[in-house]
N, C-alpha and C positions, 0 to 999 in steps of 0.2 A: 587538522585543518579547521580555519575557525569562520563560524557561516555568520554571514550578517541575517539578522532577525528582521521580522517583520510583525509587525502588529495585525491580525486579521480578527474580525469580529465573527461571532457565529453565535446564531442560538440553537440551543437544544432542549431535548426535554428534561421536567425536572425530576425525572428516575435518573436521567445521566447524570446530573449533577451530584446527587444522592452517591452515585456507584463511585463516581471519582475520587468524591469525600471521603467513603469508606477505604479508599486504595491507598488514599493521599495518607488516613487514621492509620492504617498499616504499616507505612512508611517503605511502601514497595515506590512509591513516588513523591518530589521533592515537593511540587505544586503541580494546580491543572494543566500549566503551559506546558511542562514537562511531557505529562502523562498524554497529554494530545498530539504530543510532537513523537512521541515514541509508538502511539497509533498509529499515525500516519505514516510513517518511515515504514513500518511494517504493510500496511494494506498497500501504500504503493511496490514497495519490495516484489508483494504475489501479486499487484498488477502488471509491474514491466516482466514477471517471470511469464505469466500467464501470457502478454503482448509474444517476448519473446518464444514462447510454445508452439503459437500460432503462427509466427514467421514461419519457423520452422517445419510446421506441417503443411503450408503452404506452399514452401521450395521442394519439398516433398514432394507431394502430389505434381508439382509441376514438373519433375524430374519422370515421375512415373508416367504421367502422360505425354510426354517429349517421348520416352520409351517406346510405349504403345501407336504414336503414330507412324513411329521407325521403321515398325514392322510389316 
């Protein structure tokens, strides 16, 4: 699937920039853009899991107190 890009601007500090270069020197990554888009995908990843955990423990609990006022 091929995503359309967008251009976003950001600043950061310059130890980030420093650690990217070292990453990018490694050739664990092709460029910055790269290397920030494969951050992101990942922290959103354990945000929508974490979103979805908390749905979860939510219908939960409301399952258990649906229960408890049955009684």
């Amino acid at each position: 699937m091929t995503m359309t890009m967008r251009i976003v601007t950001i600043n950061v500090p310059h130890s980030y920039l420093a650690a990217f270069q070292s990453l990018i020197d490694l050739g664990l990554y092709n460029s910055r853009s790269q290397l920030v888009r494969v951050c992101l995908k990942e922290f959103l990843e354990k945000e929508n899991e974490f979103i979805t955990d908390l749905r979860n423990d939510r219908i939960q609990l409301m399952k258990n107190i649906k229960k408890l006022t049955k009684k």
